[in-house]
N, C-alpha and C positions, 0 to 999 in steps of 0.2 A: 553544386555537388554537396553531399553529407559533409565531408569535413570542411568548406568553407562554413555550412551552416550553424558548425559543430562550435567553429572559432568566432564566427559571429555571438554568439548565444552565450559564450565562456564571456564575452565582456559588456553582454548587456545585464542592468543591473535590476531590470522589469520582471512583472510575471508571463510567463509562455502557457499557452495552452497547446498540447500539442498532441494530437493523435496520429500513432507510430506503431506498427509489429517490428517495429527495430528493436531488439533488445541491448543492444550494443551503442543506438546512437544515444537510448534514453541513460544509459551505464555514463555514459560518458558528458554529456550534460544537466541532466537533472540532480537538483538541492534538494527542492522536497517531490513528494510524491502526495497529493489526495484523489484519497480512492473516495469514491462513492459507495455506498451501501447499505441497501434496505435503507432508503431515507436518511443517512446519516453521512456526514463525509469525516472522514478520518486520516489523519493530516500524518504522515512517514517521513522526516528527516532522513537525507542520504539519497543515493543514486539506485536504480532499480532493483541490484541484487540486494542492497539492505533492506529496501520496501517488503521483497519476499521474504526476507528473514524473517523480520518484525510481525509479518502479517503473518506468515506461519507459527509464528508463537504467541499471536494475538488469538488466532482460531484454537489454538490448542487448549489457552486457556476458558476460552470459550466454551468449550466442548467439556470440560470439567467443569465449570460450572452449571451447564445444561444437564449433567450428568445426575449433578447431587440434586439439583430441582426435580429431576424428573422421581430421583429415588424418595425424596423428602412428601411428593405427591404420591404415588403409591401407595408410601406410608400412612399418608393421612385418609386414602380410600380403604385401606384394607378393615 
């Protein structure tokens, strides 16, 4: 069952790899989180909800950055 695996996993002290639409078993055992993307993997400390935190404020600054680039380019075409 999930919570034997849940309690198994709480005391191994290895790396798991594990593909899940649980959001609740990954909440309750996962330390870090790497996401893959665009060729890059990027490493999230914490359990799934702080993964989406992070990575929602990871994109946002993202997205200000893409923003002034794009402005900064513009600029240098006009």
């Amino acid at each position: 069952s999930v919570n034997w695996l849940e309690q198994h996993l709480s005391k191994y002290s290895g790396a798991v790899v594990a593909v899940t639409h649980d959001r609740y078993f990954l909440n309750n055992v996962a330390e870090w989180i790497l996401e893959l993307d665009r060729g890059r993997a990027i490493p999230y400390e914490g359990n799934y909800s702080t993964y989406l935190d992070k990575k929602a404020a990871r994109l946002k600054v993202e997205g200000r950055k893409d923003e002034k680039r794009q402005k900064r380019l513009k600029e240098e075409l006009e």
